[in-house]
N, C-alpha and C positions, 0 to 999 in steps of 0.2 A: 316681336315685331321691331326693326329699325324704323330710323326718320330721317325722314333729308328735312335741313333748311337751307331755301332757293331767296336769293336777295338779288333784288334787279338794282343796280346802282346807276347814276348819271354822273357823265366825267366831266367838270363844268370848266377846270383848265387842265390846261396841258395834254398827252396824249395818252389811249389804252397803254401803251407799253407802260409809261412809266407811272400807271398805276399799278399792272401787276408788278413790277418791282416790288414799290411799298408793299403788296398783300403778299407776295413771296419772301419778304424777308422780315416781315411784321407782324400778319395777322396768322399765316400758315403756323408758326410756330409757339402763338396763342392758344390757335387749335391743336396742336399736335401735342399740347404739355394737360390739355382739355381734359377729364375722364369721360370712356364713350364714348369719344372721338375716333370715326373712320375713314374716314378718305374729304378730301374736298379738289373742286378743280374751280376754273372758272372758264366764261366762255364769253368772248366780245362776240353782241350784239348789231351795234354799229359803231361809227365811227364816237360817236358821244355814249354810247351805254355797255357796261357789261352784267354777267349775271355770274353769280357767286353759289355755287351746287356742295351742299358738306352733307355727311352719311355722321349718324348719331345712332347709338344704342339704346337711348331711351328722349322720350321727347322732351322731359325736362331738361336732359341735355341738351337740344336742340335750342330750346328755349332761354336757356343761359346761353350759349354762343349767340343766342342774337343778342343780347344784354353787351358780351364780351364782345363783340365787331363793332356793334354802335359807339361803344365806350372807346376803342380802338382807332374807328374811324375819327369823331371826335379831336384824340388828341393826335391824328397821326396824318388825317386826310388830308390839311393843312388847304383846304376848298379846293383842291382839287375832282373830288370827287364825291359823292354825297346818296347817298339811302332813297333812293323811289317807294319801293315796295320790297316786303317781306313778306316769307310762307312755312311755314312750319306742316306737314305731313306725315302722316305714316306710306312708308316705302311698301311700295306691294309689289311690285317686280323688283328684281335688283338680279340682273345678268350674270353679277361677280358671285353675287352668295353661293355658296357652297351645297347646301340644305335649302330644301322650300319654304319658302316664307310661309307661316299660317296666319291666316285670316279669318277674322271673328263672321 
């Protein structure tokens, strides 16, 4: 079984673009050096909120990237942007995968 973790963030200055900058060239390759790390995108919400979607191979993965974004966010968000909510899951559909996901 994969996992996503979905984090809703609030953008408290400046604009969505120039936060996905920072997570495109900060936090993406966080995740990308991650073990068990498979995809992430992210997706503006509104003008003030985005949500942040990663694919993980196992959920303690999952669960250390959220350790690593916070940590990330932290020394990187500079108040620009800041952590609402987090969710950690098991992926029961997944369109890309290859093989059918099994479910207990």
């Amino acid at each position: 079984m994969r996992y996503t973790r979905i984090a809703l963030y609030d953008i408290t200055s400046g604009t969505y673009e120039e936060a996905v900058s920072q997570a495109k060239t900060g936090l993406v390759p966080v995740f990308q050096s991650s073990p068990g790390f498979l995809s992430m995108g992210v997706a503006k919400i509104d003008k003030a909120a985005f949500v942040s979607l990663s694919k993980w191979e196992t959920r303690a993965q999952a669960d250390t990237a959220t350790t690593k974004a916070a940590d990330w966010v932290k020394a990187n968000g500079h108040g620009h942007f800041t952590l609402r909510e987090n969710y950690v899951g098991d992926l029961t559909i997944d369109s890309n995968r290859q093989e059918p996901l099994v479910t207990a």
